[in-house]
C-alpha positions, -999 to 999 in steps of 0.1 A, spaced: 132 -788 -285 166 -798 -269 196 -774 -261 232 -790 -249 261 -770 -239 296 -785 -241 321 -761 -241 307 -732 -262 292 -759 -288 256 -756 -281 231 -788 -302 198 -780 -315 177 -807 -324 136 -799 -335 111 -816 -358 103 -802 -384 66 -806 -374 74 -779 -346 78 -754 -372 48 -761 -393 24 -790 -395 31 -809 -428 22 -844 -438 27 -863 -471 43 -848 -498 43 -815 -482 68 -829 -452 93 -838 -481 91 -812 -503 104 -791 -471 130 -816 -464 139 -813 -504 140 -773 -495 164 -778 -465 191 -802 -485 188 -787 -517 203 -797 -549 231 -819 -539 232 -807 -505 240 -773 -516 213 -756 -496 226 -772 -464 267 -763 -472 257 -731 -479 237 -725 -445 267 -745 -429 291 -725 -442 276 -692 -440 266 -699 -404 294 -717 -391 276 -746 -383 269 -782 -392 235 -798 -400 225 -831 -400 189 -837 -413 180 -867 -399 144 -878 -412 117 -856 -399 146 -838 -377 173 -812 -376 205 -812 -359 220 -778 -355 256 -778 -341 276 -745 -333 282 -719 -313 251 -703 -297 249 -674 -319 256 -695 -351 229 -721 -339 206 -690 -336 214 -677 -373 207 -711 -387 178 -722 -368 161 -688 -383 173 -697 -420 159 -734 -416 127 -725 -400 123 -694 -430 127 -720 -454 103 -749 -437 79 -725 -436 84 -723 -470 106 -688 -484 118 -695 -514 157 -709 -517 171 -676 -533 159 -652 -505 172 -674 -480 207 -671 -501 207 -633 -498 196 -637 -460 231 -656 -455 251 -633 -478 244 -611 -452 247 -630 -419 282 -640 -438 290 -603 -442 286 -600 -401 310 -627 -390 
């Protein structure tokens, strides 16, 4: 777990081991979760959040203000730990709503 601050732009960077213990298959079906169909998952998070992602292997990079890195970090984490896609969608309707 790393946190940087330059200038209200705060990085995240975890494995996604941290969040749950996955090997195998299991470690890229979540990594298949987090991207999505064409990346749509990610935009989506990106966009709702104001944020950008990078998925790096077995890591994430969150980028963003410290609030936005907060809001994301939760929707990534909800869906490594497995929540289905769609309720993660209505989770960033709403965070959308806020800002």
């Amino acid at each position: 777990l790393s946190l940087l601050r330059l200038d209200n732009i705060y990085i995240k960077s975890f494995d996604i081991t941290d969040v749950k213990e996955l090997k195998g298959d299991h470690l890229s079906r979540a990594i298949g979760r987090l991207a999505g169909t064409k990346g749509r998952t990610r935009q989506g998070i990106e966009v709702s959040t104001r944020t950008r992602i990078v998925l790096a292997d077995h890591r994430v990079h969150i980028l963003g203000s410290n609030d936005s890195v907060r809001q994301a970090t939760k929707v990534v984490t909800d869906l490594i730990l497995g929540r289905p896609t769609s309720k993660a969608n209505k989770v960033l309707r709403a965070i959308s709503g806020r800002l």
